[in-house]
C-alpha positions in Angstrom: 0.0 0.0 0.0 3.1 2.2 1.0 4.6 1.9 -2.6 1.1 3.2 -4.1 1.1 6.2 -2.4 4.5 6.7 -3.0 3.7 6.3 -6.7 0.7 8.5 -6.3 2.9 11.6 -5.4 5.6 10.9 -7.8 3.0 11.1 -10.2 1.6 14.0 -9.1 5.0 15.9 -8.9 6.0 15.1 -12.0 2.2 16.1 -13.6 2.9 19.4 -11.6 6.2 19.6 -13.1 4.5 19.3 -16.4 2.2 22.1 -15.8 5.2 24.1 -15.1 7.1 23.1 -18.5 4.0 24.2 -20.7 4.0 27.7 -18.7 7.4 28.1 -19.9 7.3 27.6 -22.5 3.7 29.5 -22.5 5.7 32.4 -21.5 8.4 32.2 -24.3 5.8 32.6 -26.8 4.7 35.9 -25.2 7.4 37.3 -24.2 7.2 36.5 -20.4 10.1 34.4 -20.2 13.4 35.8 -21.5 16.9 34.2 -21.7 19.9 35.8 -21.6 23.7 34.7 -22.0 26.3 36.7 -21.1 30.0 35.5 -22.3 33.4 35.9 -20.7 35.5 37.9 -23.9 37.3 34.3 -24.5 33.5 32.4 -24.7 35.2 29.8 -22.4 32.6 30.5 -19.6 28.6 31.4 -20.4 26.3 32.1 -17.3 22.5 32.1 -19.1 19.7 33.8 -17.1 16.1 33.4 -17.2 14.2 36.4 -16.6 10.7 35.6 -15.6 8.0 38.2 -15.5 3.7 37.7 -14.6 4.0 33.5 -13.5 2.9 32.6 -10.0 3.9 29.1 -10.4 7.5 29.0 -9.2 8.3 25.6 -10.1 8.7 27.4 -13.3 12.1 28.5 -11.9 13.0 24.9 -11.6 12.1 24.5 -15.3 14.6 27.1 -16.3 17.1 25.4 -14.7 16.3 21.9 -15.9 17.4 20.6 -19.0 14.1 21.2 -20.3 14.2 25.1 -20.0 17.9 25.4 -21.2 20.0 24.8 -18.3 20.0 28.3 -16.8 22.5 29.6 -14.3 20.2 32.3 -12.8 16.6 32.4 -12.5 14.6 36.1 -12.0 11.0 35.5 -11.3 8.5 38.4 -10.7 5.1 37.3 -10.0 1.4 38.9 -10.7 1.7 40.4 -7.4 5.5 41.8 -7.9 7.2 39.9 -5.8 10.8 38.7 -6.7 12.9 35.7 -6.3 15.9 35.0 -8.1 17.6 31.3 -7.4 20.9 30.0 -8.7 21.2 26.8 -9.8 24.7 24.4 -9.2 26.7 23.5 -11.8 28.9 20.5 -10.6 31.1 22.8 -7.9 30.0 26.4 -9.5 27.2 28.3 -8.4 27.3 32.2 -9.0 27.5 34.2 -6.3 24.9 36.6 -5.9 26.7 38.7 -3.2 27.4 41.6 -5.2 23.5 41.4 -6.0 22.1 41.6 -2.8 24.5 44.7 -2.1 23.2 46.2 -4.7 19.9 45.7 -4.5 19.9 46.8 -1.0 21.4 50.2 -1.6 18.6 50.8 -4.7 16.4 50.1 -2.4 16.9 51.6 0.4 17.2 54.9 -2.0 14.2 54.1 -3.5 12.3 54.3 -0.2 14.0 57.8 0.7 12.9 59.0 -2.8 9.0 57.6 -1.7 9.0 59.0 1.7 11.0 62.0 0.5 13.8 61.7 3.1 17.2 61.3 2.8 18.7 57.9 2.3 19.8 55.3 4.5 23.3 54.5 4.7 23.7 50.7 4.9 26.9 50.1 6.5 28.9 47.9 4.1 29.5 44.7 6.2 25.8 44.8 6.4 25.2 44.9 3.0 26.4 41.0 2.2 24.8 39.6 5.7 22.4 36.6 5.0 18.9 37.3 6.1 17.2 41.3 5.9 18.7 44.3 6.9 16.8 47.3 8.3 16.5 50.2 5.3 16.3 47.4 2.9 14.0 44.6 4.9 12.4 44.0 1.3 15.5 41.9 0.6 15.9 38.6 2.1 19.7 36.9 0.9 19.6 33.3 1.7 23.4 32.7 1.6 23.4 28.7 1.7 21.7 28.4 -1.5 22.3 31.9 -3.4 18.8 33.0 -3.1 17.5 36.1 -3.0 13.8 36.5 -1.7 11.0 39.5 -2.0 8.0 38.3 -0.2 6.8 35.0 -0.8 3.7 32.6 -0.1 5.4 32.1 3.6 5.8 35.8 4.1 3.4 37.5 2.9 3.9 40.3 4.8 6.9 41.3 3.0 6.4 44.3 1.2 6.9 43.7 -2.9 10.0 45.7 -3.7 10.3 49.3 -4.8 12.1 48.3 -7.9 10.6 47.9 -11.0 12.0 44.3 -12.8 14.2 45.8 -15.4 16.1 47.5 -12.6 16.5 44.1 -11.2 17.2 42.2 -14.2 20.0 45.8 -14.9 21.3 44.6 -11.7 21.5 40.9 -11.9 23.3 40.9 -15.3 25.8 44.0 -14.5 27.2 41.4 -11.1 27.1 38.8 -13.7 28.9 40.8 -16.6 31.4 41.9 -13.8 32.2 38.4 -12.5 32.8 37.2 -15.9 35.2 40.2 -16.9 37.2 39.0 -13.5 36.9 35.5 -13.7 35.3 34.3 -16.7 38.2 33.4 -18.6 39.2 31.0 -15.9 38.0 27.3 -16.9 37.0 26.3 -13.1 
């Protein structure tokens, strides 16, 4: 009986899974789903990102990085409500660091607030800026360190208000950390 039940939610992950594909590919047709590759100048190292913009269903994240959604580095989903995750995916012992990210997210948005409640800006001390977890001025961010995640709100936390910044300032910042890190490292074959 145990095996059965087993069976019955492997099935029903993998049909859930299969919801998620179509959506993705869904949302390449329209437009909602965008991939970009950015190249180290020697093309020995490629970091693709998926830039995901109106899905709910984040499993769609997980189709980006499966082999069925092109293997990509970096996911950026935005939901209908404008909330924003971005994940990383491992690549045998490489996964992209997104400590530069979170930094800069958390200064744009801790300007972004002063700009909204017309007061100056916060000064984020810089050790504070790569912490795991939220920092005050910038408590929209949430940097999960262990898997290079980087949380706005989400069906746990709904309490968490939806960033300031609209998604092509996050996408602006995602790829500049990723164009740096390849100008650095990228022509490294690690």
């Amino acid at each position: 009986m145990w095996a059965a039940d087993a069976l019955k939610v492997m099935i029903t992950k993998q049909k859930a899974f299969n919801r998620a594909v179509s959506r993705f590919y869904a949302g390449k047709a329209s437009g909602d789903v965008k991939i970009v590759v950015r190249s180290s100048k020697n093309k020995q190292r490629k970091i693709k990102i998926a830039i995901i913009n109106g899905i709910d269903d984040v499993q769609v994240s997980s189709v980006a990085m499966s082999n069925r959604g092109g293997l990509c580095d970096i996911v950026l989903l935005r939901n209908t409500l404008g909330y924003t995750i971005i994940q990383t995916r491992r690549n045998g012992t490489f996964r992209f660091n997104l400590g530069n990210v979170i930094r800069n997210l958390r200064i744009r948005e801790a300007r972004a607030i002063a700009v909204e409640n017309e007061n100056e800006p916060v000064i984020i001390p810089d050790d504070l800026l790569y912490v795991e977890g939220t920092v005050s001025a910038a408590e929209a961010w949430y940097y999960h360190k262990p898997v290079e995640s980087i949380l706005n709100g989400s069906s746990t936390h709904p309490d968490v208000k939806k960033t300031l910044l609209s998604l092509p300032a996050v996408s602006r910042i995602l790829t500049e950390a990723v164009e740096y890190y390849l100008s650095r490292y990228g022509n490294n074959k690690k």
